[in-house]
C-alpha positions in Angstrom: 231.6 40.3 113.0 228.5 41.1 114.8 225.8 38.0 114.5 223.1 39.8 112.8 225.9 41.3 109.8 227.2 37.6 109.9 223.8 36.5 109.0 223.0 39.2 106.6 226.2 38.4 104.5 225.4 35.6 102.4 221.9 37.1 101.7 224.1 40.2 100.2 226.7 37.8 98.1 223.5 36.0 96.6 221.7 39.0 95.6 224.7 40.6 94.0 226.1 37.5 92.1 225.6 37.5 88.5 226.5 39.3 85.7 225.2 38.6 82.1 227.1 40.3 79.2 231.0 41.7 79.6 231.7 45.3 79.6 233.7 46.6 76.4 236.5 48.5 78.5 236.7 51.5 75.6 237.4 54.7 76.8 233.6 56.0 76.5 232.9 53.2 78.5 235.5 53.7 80.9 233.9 57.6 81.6 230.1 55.8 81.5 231.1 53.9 84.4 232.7 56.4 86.0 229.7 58.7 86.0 227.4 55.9 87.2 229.3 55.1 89.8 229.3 58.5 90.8 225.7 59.1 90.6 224.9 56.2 92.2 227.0 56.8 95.0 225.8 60.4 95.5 222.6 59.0 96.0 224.1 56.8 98.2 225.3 59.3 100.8 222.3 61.6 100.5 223.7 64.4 98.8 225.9 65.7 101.4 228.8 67.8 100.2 231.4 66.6 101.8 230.1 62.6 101.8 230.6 63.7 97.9 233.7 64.9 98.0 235.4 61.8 99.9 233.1 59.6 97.2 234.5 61.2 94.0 238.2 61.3 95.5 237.5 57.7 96.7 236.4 56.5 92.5 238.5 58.7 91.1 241.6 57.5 92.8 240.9 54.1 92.1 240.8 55.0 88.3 243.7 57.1 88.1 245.6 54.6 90.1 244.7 51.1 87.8 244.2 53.7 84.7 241.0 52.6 84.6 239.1 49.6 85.8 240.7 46.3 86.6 238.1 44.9 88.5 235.9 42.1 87.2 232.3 42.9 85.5 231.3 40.9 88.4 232.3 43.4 90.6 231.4 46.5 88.7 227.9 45.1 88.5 227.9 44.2 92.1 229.3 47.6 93.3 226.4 49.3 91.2 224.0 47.4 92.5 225.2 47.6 96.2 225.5 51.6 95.3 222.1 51.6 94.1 220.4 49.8 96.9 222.1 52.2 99.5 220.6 54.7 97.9 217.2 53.7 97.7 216.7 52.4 101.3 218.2 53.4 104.4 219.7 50.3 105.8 223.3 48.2 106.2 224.1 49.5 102.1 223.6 52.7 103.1 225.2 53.1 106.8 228.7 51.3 105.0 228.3 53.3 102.1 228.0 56.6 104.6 230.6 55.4 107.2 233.3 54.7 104.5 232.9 58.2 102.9 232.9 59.9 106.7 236.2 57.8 107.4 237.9 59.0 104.0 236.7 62.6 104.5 238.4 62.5 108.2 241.6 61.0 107.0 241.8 63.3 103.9 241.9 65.9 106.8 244.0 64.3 109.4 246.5 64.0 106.3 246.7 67.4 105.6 247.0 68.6 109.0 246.9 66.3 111.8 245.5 67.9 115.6 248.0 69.1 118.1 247.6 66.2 120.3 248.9 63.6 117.8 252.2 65.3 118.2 253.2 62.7 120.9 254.3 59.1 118.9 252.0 56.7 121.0 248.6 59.1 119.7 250.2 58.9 116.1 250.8 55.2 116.1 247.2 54.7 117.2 246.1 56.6 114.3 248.0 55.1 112.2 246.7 51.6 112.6 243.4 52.8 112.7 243.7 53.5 109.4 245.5 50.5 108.7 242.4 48.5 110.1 240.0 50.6 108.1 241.6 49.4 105.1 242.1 46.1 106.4 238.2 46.1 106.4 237.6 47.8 103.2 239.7 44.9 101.6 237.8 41.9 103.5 234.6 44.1 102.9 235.4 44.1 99.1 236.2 40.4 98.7 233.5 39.2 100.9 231.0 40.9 98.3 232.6 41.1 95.4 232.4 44.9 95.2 235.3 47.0 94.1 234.7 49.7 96.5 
């Protein structure tokens, strides 16, 4: 990690930290927090149509997956706060928040059809770790914070 994101770390984990009162997982609740999440992270990304698109494939397959929520309140407090911040300011929230969207929305294309030139196996392996790092990172990134990104 780069020296001033090593720094800037523990200063994120502080802020984001505590949570007061559990979360009744009821359905209604389930959908609440769904839609927040949502509308925080469109705010988040700036609006930008296809930023939204890779955000609400990005929640909703993590809810259709763990049929629901399985993260911690911890987390789901942390995530809305972290989703929150990036959208108020434009700094390190917002530039992950913005970069993890653009990387979904490329790979969500490079599954569907990938270019001509990653016909040959040595271009195709390299994409495919890529993506293995980038979710490599996503998992560290998630456990460092204690977001459920």
């Amino acid at each position: 990690m780069r020296a001033h994101v090593a720094s800037y770390t523990p200063m994120i984990r502080q802020c984001y930290s505590t949570a007061t009162r559990t979360m009744a997982k009821t359905q209604a609740d389930k959908l609440s927090l769904y839609r927040a999440l949502l509308r925080a992270g469109y705010a988040a990304v700036g609006y930008d149509r296809a930023l939204k698109e890779a955000l609400r494939r990005r929640v909703r397959d993590r809810f259709e997956q763990q049929k629901g929520v399985d993260a911690t309140d911890v987390q789901i407090r942390n995530t809305l706060e972290f989703l929150n911040i990036a959208g108020r300011r434009k700094g390190l929230e917002h530039n992950i928040v913005r970069n993890l969207c653009e990387l979904d929305t490329k790979q969500a294309l490079y599954d569907i059809r990938s270019p001509r030139f990653t016909k040959k196996k040595e271009t195709q392996a390299l994409h495919n770790e890529f993506y293995d790092d980038y979710h490599d990172v996503c998992v560290k990134l998630n456990a460092e914070l204690d977001l459920c990104l």
